[in-house]
C-alpha positions as a printed Julia matrix, in Angstrom:
578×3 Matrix{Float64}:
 -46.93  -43.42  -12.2
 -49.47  -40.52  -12.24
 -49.66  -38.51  -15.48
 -47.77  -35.12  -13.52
 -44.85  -36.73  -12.69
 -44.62  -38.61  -16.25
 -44.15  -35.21  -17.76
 -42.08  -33.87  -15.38
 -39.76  -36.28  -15.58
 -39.9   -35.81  -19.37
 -39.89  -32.5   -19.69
 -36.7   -32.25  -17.27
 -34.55  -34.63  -18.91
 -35.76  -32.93  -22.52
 -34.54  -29.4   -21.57
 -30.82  -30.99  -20.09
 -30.7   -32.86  -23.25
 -31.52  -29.61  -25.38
 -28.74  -27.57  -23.51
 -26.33  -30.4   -24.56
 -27.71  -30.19  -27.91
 -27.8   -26.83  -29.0
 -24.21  -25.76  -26.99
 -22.38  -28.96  -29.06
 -21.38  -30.6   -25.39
 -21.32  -33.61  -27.27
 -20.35  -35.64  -23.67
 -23.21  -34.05  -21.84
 -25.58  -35.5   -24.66
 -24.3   -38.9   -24.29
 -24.64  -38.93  -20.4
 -27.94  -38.55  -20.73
 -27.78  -42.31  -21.99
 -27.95  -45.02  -19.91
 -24.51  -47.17  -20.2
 -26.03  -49.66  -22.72
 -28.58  -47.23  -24.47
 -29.36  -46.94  -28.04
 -29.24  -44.22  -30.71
 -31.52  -44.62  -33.88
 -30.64  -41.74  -36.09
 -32.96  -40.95  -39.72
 -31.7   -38.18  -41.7
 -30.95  -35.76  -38.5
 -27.09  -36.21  -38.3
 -26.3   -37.68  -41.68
 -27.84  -38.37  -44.93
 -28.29  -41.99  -44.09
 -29.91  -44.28  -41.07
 -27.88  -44.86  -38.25
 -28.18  -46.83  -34.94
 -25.27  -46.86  -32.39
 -25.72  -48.43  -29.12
 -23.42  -48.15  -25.93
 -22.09  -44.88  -25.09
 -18.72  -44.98  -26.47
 -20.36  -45.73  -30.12
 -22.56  -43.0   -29.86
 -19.83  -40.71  -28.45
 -17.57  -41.47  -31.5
 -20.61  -41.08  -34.22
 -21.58  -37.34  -32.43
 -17.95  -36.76  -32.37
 -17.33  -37.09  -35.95
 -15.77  -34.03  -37.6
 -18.46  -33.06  -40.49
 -17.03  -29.83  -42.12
 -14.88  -28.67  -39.73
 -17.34  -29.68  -36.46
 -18.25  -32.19  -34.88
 -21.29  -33.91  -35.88
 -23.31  -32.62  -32.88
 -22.42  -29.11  -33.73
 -22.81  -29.15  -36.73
 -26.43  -30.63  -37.56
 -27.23  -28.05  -34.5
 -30.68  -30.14  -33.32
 -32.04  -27.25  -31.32
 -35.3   -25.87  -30.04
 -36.76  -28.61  -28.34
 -40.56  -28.63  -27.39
 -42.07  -31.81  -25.48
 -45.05  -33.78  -27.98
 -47.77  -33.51  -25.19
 -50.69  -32.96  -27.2
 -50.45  -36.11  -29.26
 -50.96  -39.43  -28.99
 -47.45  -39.9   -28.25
 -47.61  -37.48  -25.18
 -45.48  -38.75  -22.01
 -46.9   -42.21  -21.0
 -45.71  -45.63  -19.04
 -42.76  -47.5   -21.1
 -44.18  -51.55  -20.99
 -41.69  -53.19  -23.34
 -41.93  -57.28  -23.32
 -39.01  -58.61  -22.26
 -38.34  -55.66  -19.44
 -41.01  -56.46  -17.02
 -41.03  -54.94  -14.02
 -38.74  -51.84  -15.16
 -40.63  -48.56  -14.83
 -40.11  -45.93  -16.87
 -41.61  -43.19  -19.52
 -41.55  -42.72  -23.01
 -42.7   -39.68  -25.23
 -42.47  -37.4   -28.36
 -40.86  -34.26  -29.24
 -40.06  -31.7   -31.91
 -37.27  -29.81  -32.92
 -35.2   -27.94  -35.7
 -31.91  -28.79  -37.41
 -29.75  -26.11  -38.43
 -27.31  -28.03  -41.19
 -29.51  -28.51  -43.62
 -32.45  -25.95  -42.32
 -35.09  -28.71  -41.46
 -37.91  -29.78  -39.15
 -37.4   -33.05  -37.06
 -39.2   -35.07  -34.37
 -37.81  -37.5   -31.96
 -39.12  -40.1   -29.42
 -37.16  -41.27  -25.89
 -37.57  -44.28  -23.51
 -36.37  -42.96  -20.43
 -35.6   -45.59  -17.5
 -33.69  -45.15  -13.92
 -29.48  -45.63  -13.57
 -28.52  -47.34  -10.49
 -28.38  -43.89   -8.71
 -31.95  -42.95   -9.57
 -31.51  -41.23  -12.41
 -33.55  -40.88  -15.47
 -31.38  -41.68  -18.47
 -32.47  -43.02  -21.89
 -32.78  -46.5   -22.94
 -33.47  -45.65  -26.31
 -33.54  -42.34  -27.74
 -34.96  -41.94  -31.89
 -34.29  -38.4   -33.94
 -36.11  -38.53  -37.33
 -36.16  -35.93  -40.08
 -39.56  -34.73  -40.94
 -39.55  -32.0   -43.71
 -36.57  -29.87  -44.76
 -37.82  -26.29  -44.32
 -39.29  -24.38  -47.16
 -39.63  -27.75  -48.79
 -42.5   -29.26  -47.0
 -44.36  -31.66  -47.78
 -47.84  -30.66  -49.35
 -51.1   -32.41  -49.44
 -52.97  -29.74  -51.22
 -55.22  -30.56  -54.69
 -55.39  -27.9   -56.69
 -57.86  -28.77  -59.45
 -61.19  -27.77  -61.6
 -62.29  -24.19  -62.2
 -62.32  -21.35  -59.98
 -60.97  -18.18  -59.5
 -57.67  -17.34  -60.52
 -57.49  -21.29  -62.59
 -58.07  -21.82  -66.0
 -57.87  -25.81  -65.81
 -60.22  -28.25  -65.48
 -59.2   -31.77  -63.27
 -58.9   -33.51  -66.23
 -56.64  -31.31  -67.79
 -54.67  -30.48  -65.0
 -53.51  -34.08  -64.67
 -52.93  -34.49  -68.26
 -50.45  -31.58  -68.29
 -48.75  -32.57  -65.17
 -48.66  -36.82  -66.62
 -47.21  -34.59  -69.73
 -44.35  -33.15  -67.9
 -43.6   -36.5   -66.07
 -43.42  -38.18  -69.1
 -41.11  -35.77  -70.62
 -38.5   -35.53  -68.27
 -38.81  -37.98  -65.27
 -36.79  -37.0   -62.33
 -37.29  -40.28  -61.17
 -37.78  -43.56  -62.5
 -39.06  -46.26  -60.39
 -39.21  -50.06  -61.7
 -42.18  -51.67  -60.03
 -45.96  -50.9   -59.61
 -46.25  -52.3   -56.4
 -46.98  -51.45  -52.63
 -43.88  -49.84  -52.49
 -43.44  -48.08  -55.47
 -46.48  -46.45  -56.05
 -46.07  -45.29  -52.08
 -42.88  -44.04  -53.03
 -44.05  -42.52  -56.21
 -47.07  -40.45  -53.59
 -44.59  -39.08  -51.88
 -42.41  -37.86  -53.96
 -45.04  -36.27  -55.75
 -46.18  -34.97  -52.42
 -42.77  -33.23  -52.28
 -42.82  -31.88  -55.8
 -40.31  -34.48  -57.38
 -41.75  -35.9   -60.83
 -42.15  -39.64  -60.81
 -42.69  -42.11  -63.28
 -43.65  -46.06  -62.41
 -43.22  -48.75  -64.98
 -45.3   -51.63  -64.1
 -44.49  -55.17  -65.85
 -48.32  -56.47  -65.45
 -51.48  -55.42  -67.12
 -52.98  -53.61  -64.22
 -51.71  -52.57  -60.68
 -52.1   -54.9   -58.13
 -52.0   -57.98  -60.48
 -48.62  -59.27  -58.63
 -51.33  -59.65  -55.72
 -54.0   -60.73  -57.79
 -51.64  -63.88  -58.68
 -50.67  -64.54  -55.36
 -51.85  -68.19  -53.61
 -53.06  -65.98  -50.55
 -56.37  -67.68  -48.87
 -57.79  -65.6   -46.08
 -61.02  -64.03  -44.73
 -62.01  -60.6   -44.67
 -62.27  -58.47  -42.99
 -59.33  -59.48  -40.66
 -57.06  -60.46  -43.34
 -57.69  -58.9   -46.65
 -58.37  -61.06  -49.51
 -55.46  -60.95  -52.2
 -58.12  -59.23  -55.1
 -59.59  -56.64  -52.44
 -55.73  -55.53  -51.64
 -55.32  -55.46  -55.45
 -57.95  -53.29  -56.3
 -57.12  -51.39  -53.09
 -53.69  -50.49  -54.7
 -55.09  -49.94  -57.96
 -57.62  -47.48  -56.64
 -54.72  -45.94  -54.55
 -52.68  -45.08  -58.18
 -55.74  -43.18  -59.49
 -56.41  -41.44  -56.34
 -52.88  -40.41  -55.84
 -52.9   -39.48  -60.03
 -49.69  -41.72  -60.21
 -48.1   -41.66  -63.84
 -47.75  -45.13  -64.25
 -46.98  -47.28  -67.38
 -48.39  -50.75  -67.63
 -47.39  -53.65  -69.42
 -43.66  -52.28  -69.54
 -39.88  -53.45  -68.56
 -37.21  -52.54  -68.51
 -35.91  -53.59  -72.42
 -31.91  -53.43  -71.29
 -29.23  -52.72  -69.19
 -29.55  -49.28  -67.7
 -26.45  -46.99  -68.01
 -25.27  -44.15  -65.41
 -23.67  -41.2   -67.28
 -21.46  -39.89  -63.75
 -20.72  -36.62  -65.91
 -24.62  -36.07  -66.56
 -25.88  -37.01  -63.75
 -28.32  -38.94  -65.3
 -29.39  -42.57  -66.13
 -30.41  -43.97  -69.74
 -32.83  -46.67  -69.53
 -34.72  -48.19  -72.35
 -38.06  -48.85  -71.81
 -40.67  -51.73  -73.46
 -43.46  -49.89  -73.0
 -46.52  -51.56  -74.65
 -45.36  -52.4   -78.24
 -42.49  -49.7   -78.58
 -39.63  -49.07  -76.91
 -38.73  -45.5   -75.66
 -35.56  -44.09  -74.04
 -35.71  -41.87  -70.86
 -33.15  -40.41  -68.64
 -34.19  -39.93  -64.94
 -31.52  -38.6   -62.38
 -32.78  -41.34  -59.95
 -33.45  -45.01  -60.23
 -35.55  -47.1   -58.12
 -36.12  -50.23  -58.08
 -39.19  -51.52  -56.34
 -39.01  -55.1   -57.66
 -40.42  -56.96  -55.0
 -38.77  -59.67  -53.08
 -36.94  -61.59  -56.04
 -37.94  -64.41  -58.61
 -38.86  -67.86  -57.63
 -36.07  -70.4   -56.66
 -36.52  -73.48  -58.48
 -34.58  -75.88  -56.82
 -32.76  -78.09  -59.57
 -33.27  -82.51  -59.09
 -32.25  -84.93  -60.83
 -34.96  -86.48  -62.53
 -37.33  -83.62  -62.75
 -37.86  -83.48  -66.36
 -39.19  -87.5   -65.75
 -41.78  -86.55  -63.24
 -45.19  -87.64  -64.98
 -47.48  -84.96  -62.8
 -47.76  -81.66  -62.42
 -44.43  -79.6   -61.13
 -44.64  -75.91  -59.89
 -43.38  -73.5   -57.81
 -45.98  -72.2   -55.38
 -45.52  -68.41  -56.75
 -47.75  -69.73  -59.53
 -50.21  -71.69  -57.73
 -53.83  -70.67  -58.73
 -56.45  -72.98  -56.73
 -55.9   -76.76  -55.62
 -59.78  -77.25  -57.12
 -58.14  -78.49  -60.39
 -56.39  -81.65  -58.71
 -59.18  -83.03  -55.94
 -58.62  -86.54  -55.4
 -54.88  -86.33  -55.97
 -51.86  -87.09  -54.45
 -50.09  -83.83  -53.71
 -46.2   -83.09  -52.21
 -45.51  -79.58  -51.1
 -41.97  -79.05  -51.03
 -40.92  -76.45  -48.15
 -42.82  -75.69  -44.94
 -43.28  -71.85  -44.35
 -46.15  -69.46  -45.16
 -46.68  -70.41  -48.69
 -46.66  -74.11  -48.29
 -49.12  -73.74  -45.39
 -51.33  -71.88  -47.09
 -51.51  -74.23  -50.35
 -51.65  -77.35  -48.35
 -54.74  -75.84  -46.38
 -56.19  -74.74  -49.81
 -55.33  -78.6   -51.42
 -57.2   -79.97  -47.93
 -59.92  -77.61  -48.21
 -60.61  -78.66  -52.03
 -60.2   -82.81  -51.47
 -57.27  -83.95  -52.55
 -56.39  -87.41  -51.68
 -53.23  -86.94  -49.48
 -51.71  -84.05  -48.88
 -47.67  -83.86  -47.68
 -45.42  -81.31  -46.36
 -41.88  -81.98  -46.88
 -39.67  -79.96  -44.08
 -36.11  -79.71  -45.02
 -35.5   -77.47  -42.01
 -36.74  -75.88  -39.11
 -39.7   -73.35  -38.93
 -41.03  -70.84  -36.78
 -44.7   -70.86  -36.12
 -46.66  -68.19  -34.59
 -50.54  -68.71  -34.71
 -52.73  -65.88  -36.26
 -54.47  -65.1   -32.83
 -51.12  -64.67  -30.84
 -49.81  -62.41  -33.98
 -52.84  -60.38  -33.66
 -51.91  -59.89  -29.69
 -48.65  -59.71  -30.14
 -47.67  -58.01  -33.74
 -50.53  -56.15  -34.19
 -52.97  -54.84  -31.3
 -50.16  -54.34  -29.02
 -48.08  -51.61  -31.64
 -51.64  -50.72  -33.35
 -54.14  -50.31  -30.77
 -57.08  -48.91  -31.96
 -58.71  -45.25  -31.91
 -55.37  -44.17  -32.45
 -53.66  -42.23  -35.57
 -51.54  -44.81  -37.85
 -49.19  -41.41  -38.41
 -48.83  -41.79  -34.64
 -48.33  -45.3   -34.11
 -45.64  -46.04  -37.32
 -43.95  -43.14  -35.82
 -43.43  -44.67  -32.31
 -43.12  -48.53  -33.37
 -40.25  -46.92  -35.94
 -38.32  -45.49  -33.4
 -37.78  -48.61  -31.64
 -33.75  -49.68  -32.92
 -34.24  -53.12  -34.86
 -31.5   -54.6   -33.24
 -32.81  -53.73  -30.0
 -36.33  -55.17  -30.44
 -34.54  -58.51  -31.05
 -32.56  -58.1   -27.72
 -35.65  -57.54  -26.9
 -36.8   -60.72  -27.81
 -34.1   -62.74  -26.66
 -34.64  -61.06  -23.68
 -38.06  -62.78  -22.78
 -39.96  -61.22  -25.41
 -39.91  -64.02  -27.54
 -40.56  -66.66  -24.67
 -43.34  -64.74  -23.62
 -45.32  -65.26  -27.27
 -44.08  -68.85  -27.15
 -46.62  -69.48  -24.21
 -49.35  -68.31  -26.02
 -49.01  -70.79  -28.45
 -47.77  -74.13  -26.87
 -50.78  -76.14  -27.41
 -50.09  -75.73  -30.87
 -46.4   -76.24  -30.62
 -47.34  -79.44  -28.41
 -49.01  -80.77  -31.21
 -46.25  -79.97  -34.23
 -43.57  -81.39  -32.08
 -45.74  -84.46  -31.26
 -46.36  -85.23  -35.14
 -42.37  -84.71  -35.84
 -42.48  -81.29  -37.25
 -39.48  -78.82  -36.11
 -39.59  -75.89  -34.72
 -37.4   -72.71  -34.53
 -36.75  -69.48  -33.01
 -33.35  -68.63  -33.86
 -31.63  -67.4   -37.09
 -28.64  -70.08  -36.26
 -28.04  -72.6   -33.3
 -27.15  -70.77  -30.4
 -27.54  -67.72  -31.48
 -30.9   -66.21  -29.19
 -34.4   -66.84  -30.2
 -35.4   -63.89  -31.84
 -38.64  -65.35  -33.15
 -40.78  -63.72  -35.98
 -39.36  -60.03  -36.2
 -35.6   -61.31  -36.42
 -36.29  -63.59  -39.4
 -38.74  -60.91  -40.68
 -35.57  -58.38  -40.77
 -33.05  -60.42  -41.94
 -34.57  -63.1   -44.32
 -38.18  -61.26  -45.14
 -40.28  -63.88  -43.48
 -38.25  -66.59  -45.09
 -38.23  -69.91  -42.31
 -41.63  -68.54  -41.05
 -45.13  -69.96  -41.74
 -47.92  -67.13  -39.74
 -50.64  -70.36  -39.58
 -53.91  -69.69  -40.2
 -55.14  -73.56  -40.11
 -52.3   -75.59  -41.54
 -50.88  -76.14  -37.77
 -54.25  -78.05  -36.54
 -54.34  -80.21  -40.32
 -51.16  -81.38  -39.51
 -51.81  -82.1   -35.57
 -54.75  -83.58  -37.12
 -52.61  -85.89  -39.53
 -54.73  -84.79  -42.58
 -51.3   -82.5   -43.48
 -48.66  -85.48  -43.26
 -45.17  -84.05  -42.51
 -42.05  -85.68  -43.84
 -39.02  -84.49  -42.04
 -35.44  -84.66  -41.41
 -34.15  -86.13  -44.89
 -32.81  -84.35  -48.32
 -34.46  -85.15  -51.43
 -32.38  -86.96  -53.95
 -34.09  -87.03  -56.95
 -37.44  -87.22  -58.66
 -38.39  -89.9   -61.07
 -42.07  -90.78  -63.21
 -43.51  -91.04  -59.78
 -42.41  -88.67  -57.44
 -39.88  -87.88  -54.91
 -37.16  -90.54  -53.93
 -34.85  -88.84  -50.31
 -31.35  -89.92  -49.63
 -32.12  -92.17  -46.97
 -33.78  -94.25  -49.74
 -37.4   -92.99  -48.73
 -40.26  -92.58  -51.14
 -43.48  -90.68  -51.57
 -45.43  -91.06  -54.62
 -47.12  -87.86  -56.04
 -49.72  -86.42  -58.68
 -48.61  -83.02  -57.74
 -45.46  -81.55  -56.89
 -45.52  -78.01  -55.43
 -41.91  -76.28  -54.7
 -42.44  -73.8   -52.05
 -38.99  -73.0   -52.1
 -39.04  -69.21  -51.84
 -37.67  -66.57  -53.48
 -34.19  -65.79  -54.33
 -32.33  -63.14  -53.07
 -33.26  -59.27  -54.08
 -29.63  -59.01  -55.48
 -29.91  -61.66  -58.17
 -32.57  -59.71  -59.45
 -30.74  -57.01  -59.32
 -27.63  -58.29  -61.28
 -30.06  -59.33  -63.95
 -31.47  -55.68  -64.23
 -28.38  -53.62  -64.13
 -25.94  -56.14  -64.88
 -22.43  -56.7   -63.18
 -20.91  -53.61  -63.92
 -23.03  -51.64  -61.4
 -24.53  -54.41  -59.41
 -20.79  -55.43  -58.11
 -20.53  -52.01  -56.52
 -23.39  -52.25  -54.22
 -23.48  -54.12  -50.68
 -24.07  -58.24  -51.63
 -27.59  -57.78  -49.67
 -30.68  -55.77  -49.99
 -32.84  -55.71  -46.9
 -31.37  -58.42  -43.79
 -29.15  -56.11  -41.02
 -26.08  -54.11  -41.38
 -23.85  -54.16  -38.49
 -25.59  -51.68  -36.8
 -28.96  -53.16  -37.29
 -30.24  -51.12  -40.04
 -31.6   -52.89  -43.22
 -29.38  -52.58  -46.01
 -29.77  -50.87  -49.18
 -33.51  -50.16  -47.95
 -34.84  -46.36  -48.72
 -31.42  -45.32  -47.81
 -27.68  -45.02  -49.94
 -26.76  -48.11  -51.75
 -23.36  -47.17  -52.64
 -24.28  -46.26  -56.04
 -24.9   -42.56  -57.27
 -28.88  -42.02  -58.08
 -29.45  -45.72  -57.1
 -32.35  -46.92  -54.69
 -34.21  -49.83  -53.46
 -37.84  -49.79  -52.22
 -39.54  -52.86  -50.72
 -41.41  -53.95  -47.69
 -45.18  -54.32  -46.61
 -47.35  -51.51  -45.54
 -45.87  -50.85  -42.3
 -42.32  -49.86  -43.81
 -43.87  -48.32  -47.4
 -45.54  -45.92  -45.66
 -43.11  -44.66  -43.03
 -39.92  -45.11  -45.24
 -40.99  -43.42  -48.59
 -41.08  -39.99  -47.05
 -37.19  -40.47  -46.16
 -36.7   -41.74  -49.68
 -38.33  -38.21  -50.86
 -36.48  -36.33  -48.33
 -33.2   -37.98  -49.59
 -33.95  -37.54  -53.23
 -35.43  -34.13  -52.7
 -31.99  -32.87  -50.86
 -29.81  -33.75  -54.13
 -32.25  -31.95  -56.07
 -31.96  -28.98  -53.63
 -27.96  -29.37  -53.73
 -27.83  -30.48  -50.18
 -27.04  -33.71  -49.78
């Protein structure tokens, strides 16, 4: 389709919608949906993420009566100017899984009248069985709330009209954090110190308690082998992220916890949390919590007979290097990312015999078809990272595993089959779906709904255990353990120096409970992260059902798109708005 008529047909279907839009014809806007469309919503229409799909849904949202209008009235999304000098200007729409469907997608801007604020929004426009262009997915997003914006500006050191130096310009402003934190945020990680950027970016005082000597130690301890520069090395990321908190001037506390339960004063407004911070303990009260805990604690599974194992038992969240036991006998319990990665490193530092024990079905995706698939195909290169987390964010979840079901997911399946071959041949299972019957929605469904959990991204492991130098045992529950090693219910037997559990993590919530205790934690949603009903991810940079009370997690990808609507949120109770 030449690049004239993909604007054209953009631009026309922009200024119908924008009639619609700014007059409150709330059934206009929706016609310009095709019958099964979707609606991804951030912060535009409602202080929360939405995503409706099918016209009647997206009627009824639009429709809602928000003081005294409806919805569509009311936010009053108006003024709005086609995105054609970015690299999100009008283009083809290739999805996988629609082949052969032509269509269009592009980038816009526009303003929000209720509350006064800048937003941006993205279409997928495809033909209706009478030739007309309608939207197959259509994304609004809040950017900055006006007068608010966000600023990137250092003002430091000596010149005209400033009296400070750098160095004392960050002491006074680490000074006033420290004094009265607006927000507190549990965790030093990825996603807290993002979050913590941000919201100093927006002029919101943040303070990060960090349980670990340094930032970037919870990487530094991780059992991560890979090679650089394709796949950063666990200490390079780590000093990456500590680098990142001194760029960013972060106030962060090290080596301090959280010392009790925190309490939420309702009348206040404001937490009380008592802090172990180094070898004293110190109350603060921050209007906002956050916890940016990571994905939970280790899950131990609990055998009989453990306590008689004469070896070494661990769970693989506190394996080091396999260099310590070459020439032994090693049994890795589990068979996703983390047990493929410490079997490789056991192989790759001669141990005797190395085992994987499956206890259920995984799905594999090699490192090169990732890299096609996952990674050059949303992140191609010479192109902004603003640009492309924008676009590959306003793609609904739940779509993108229709998606998948769709074809999608067969399509990266073929790319890998010599591998599969191989597993299948050796009597290791595979998987694409979340349950039996349910669709194969491959890597991104069980990355949404169970972090990665089920999933092993091989890097070598698959061709060790085509090779037999990974032996897989498979299809039978472990009974116990005795002075030996592993005994299964079928009456099966494998004799071990080492026992590694990689049994994942437990769930963000249990975490949770033991942080804030029952009180509070049995008024929030049972899950953090996994997919609401609509498909958003639950509890994640968005409302958790309790006042002042937020969650922050995910890799790169979501820290750095999703703390700026974290800020925005936070910002708008400051400002009295939300």
């Amino acid at each position: 389709m030449a690049s004239e008529n993909l604007y054209a047909i953009s631009a026309d279907w922009l200024k119908s919608l924008e009639v619609a839009s700014s007059t409150g014809d709330s059934t206009s806007f929706v016609n310009h949906f095709l019958s099964d469309g979707w609606f991804r919503d951030l912060l535009c229409f409602s202080w929360n993420f939405r995503t409706l799909s099918g016209l009647e849904k997206i009627r009824g949202f639009l429709s809602e009566v928000v003081d005294g209008k409806p919805r569509l009235e009311h936010s009053g999304l108006r003024d709005f100017k086609l995105d054609d000098y970015s690299a999100n200007a009008p283009s083809p729409l290739q999805l996988p899984g629609l082949q052969g469907i032509e269509g269009v997608q592009g980038a816009f801007t526009f303003t929000i009248t209720r509350p006064a604020a800048l937003g941006r929004g993205f279409f997928r426009l495809t033909q209706d069985v009478d030739g007309k262009w309608k939207a197959l997915t259509l994304f609004t997003n809040m950017q900055d709330l006006v007068g608010h914006e966000e600023s990137s500006a250092a003002q430091h050191g000596l010149y005209e009209g400033r009296k400070m130096t750098w160095e004392e310009d960050v002491d006074a402003k680490f000074h006033a954090i420290e004094a009265d934190p607006t927000v507190l945020i549990v965790g030093g990680g990825l996603a807290g110190i993002t979050s913590a950027a941000q919201l100093g970016r927006l002029g919101i005082r943040a303070l990060v308690i960090e349980k670990n000597p340094h930032v970037g130690d919870s990487w530094r301890q991780r059992n991560v082998r890979s090679t650089f520069p394709k796949y950063i090395p666990k200490g390079k990321l780590a000093n990456f992220l500590d680098s990142y908190a001194v760029n960013q001037e972060l106030c962060i506390w090290l080596s301090s916890s959280v010392a009790s339960t925190p309490v939420y004063d309702s009348s206040s407004a404001r937490w009380t949390v008592e802090v172990q911070h180094g070898d004293k303990k110190v109350f603060i009260n921050p209007k906002y919590l956050v916890l940016a805990t990571g994905s939970g604690s280790p899950r131990i599974p609990t055998w009989n007979g453990m306590e008689e194992f004469e070896g070494t038992l661990y769970h693989s969240d506190f394996h080091k290097n396999a260099e310590q036991f070459r020439g032994k006998r090693v049994v890795v319990v589990g068979a996703g990312n983390a047990s493929g990665d410490i079997c490789q490193d056991f192989v790759a530092h001669g141990a005797t015999e190395v085992t994987m024990v499956q206890r259920s079905a995984t799905c594999v995706i090699s490192s090169s078809t990732a890299e096609q698939t996952h990674f050059k195909l949303p992140f191609p290169d010479n192109t902004p990272i603003e640009e492309l987390d924008f676009r590959n964010n306003s793609m609904p979840l739940a779509f993108l595993l229709h998606l998948a079901k769709s074809g999608g997911n067969e399509h990266v399946k073929m790319l890998d089959k010599e591998l599969h071959d191989g597993l299948r041949k050796v009597g290791f299972n595979l998987t694409w779906e979340l349950s039996p019957g349910s669709g194969e929605v491959g890597l991104a469904g069980f990355l949404f709904s169970r972090l990665a959990s089920g999933t092993m991204l091989d890097i070598g492991c698959g061709k060790l255990i085509v090779e037999g130098r990974v032996k897989i045992k498979q299809g039978q529950d472990i009974s116990h353990l005795d002075k030996d090693g592993i005994t299964f219910k079928d009456g099966s037997k494998l004799s071990a120096d080492v026992i590694v559990l990689a049994t994942g993590n437990e769930p963000v919530m249990k975490t949770t409970r033991a942080l804030l205790g029952n009180e509070i934690t049995d008024r929030l949603p049972p899950e953090v992260w996994g997919l609401d009903s609509e498909g958003e991810l639950n509890q994640t940079y968005r409302p958790t059902g309790h006042p002042a009370l937020w969650f922050a997690l995910g890799g790169f990808g979501m820290s750095r798109f999703f703390s700026k609507h974290l800020g925005l949120q936070i910002l708008a109770k400051e400002l009295g708005i939300a």
